[in-house]
DOVOMAR-367594 format. One line per 4 residues: number of its first residue (from 1); for each residue x, y, z of C-alpha. Coordinates in steps of 0.05 Angstrom, whole numbers. Example, Ala and Ser with C-alpha at 12.3 -4.5 7.8 and 13.67 -1.06 7.14 Angstrom:
% DOVOMAR-367594
1	246,-90,156  273,-21,143
% end
This chain:
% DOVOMAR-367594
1	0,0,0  59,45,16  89,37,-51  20,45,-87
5	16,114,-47  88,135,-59  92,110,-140  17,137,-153
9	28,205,-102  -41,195,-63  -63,231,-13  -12,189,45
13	48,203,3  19,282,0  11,277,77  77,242,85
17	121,308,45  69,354,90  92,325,154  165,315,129
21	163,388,117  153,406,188  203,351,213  271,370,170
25	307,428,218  381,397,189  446,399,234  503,361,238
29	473,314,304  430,287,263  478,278,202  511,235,261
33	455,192,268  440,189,195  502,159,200  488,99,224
37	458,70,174  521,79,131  552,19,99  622,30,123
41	586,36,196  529,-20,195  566,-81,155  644,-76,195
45	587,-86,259  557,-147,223  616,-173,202  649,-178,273
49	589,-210,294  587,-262,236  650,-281,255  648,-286,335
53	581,-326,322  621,-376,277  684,-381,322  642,-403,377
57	595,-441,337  655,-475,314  682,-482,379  627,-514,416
61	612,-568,350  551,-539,329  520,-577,264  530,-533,214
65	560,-483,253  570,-439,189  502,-436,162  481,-369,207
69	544,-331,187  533,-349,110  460,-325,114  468,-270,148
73	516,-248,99  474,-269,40  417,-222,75  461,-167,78
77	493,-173,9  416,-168,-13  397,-108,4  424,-71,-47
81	396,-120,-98  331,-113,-75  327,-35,-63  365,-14,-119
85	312,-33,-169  265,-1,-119  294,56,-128  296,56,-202
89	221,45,-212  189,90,-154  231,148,-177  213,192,-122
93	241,251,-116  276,267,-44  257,321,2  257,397,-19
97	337,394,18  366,344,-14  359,381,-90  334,360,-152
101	342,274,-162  306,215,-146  312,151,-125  299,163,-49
105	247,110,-38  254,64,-2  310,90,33  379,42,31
109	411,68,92  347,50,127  354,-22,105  420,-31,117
113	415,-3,187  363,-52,198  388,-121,163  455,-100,193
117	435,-94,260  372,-134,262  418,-192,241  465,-182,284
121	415,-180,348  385,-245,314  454,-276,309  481,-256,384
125	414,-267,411  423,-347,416  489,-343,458  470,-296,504
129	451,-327,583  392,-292,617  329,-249,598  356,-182,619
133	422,-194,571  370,-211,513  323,-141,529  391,-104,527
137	415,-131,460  345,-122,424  336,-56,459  410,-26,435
141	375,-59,361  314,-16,369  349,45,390  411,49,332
145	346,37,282  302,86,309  363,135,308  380,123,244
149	312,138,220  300,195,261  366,223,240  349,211,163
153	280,241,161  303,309,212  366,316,173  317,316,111
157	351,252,70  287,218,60  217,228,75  179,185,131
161	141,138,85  217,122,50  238,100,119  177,60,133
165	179,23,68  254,4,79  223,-18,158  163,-64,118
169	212,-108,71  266,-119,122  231,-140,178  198,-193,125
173	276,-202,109  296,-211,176  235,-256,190  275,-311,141
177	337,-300,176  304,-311,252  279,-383,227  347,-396,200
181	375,-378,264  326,-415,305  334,-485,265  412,-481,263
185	430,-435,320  451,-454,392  409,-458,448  417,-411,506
189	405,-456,565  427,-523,541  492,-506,523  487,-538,468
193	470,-536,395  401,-542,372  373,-600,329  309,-593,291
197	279,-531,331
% end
């Protein structure tokens, strides 16, 4: 429906560039947060987690102990080849700051803050002992995606519906890579890997 909205420009894509329009005040903080969802910021965090969940995978004999790594990295190679051509057919032109263009929905940064992360969360999650140690890890998640978002629609790089979009199709993404992790990954209490969950 979002897409429909942004590709036809009905009335929620009109009251998406209204609100945007009383959200973008830009400044450097929220360049900074914008940030976040940069490649050369979001991937070197996956990768270091890709590999410390492999290691120990590794290390503790885990059945296919590789299998989370690889498709987390698949995921994340994905992104672009799935919101590239996005981009490319929406053609929406980005808010009034960012100058004449398109190609600003959905917005990329958005989903590679949020495959990144959300992967990364997914992959940890697993090895982690105790409930509080879980909230922490998917509450530091929440937090670096909401600021990237916030700091991408403030700053005026995209508009709130571009943002939203980029939310939709990776949490569907991530959805695949939680029952990947769940079959393969290693259970928290046992000690030990899981088989068949």
């Amino acid at each position: 429906m979002i897409t429909w909205q942004v590709a036809a420009h009905g009335p929620l894509a009109r009251a998406d560039e209204h609100l945007s329009g009383s959200l973008v005040h830009p400044n450097r903080a929220w360049d900074l947060l914008a940030d976040l969802g940069n490649i050369p910021v979001a991937v070197p965090v996956l990768a270091t987690v890709l590999v410390y969940v492999a290691v120990r995978a590794r290390r503790t004999g885990t059945y296919r102990w590789w299998l989370p790594s690889l498709a987390a990295a698949v995921l994340m190679a994905a992104v672009p080849a799935l919101i590239v051509p996005l981009k490319e057919l929406i053609a929406r032109p980005g808010p009034p700051v960012m100058g004449p263009g398109t190609g600003f929905y959905p917005s990329g940064h958005t989903a590679t803050a949020t495959i990144a992360y959300g992967t990364a969360a997914l992959l940890l999650l697993p090895w982690l002992r105790g409930a509080f140690a879980r909230r922490t890890l998917l509450l530091a998640c929440l937090t670096l995606n909401l600021a990237v978002a916030v700091g991408l629609i403030i700053r005026g790089y995209h508009w709130p519906l571009d943002v939203l979009a980029s939310w939709c199709l990776s949490l569907i993404l991530l959805q695949v890579m939680r029952l990947v992790v769940a079959h393969y990954g290693r259970g928290a209490s046992e000690g030990q890997p899981v088989a068949g969950r």
